[in-house]
C-alpha positions as CSV (number, residue, x, y, z in Angstrom):
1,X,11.0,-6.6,-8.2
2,X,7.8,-8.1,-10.0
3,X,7.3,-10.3,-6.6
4,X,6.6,-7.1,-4.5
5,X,4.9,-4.8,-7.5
6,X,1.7,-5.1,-5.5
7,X,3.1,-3.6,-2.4
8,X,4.9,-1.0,-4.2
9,X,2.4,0.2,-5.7
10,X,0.5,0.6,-2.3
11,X,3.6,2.4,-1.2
12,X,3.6,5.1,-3.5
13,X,0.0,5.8,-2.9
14,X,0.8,5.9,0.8
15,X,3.2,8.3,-0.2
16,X,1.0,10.7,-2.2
17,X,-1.4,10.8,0.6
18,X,0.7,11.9,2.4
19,X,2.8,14.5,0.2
20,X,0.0,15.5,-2.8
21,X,-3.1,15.4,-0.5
22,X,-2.2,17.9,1.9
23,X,-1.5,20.4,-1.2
24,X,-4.6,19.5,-2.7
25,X,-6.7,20.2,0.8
26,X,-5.0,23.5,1.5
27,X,-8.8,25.4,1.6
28,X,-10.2,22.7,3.8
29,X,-9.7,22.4,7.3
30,X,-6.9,20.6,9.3
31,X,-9.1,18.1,11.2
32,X,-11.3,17.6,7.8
33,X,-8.0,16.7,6.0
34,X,-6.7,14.5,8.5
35,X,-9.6,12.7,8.9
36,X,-9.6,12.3,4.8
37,X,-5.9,11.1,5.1
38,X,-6.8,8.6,7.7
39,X,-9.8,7.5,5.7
40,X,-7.5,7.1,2.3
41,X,-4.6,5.3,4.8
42,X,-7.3,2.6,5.9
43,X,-8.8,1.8,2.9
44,X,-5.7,1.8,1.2
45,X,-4.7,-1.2,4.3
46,X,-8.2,-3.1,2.8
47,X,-7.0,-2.9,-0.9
48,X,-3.4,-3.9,0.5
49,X,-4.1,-6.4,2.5
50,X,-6.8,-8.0,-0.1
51,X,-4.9,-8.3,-3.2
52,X,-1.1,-8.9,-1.9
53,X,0.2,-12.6,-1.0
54,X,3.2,-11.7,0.0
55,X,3.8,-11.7,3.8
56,X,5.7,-8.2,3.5
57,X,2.2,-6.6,3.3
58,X,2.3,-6.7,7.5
59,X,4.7,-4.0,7.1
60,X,2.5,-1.3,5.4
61,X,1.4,0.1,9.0
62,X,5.0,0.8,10.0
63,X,5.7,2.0,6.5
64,X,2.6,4.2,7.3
65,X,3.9,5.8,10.5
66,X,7.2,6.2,9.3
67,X,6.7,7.8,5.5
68,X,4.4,10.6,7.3
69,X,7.3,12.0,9.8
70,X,9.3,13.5,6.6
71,X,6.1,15.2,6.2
72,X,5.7,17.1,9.8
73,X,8.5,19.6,9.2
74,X,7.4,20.5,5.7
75,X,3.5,20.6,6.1
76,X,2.9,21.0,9.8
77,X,4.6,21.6,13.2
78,X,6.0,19.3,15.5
79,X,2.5,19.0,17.5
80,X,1.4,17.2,14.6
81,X,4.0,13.9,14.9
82,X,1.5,12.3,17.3
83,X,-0.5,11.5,14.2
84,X,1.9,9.5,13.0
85,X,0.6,6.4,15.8
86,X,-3.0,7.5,14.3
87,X,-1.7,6.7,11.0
88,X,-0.2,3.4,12.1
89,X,-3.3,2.4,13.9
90,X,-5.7,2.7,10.8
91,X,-3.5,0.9,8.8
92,X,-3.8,-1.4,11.1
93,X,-7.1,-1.7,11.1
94,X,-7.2,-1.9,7.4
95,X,-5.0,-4.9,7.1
96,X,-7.2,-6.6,9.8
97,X,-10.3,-6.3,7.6
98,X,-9.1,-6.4,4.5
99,X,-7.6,-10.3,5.8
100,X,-10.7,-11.2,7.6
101,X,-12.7,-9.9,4.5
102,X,-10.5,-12.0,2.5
103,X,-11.7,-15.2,4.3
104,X,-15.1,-14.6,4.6
């Protein structure tokens, strides 16, 4: 357990942005929240990818895309489980800079 206590943390944060965040953004607009859940989701990948040294980090996009489908039915409607490969691409994206940031 204290091996992985990096990328658990990261998990539960994933995991409020996606469950808390939406309840906190409920008098902004949809497109302005899921741009701020994508921004949160990428530079949570930075922090992630940065401070773990554990090679289970490479499975915080999947994590990602996966935590935000229990979300669709509660939050949205089903047009909204496309996001879910948005999600996975920005984390993505984080862990690819936060490693090449991390040897520069």
């Amino acid at each position: 357990m204290g091996k992985y206590k990096r990328e658990l943390i990261v998990a539960l944060m994933q995991l409020a942005i996606f469950w808390l965040l939406p309840l906190a953004m409920l008098k902004v607009s949809p497109m302005s929240a899921v741009l701020i859940m994508l921004m949160c989701t990428l530079v949570l990948a930075v922090y992630a990818a940065r401070l773990s040294k554990n090679n289970i980090k490479y499975v915080l996009p999947l994590f990602a895309a996966v935590m935000f489908l229990p979300t669709v039915p509660v939050y949205y409607n089903s047009s909204a489980l496309i996001h879910a490969l948005w999600y996975f691409v920005s984390s993505a994206a984080g862990m690819a800079a936060g490693m090449l940031s991390k040897k520069i």
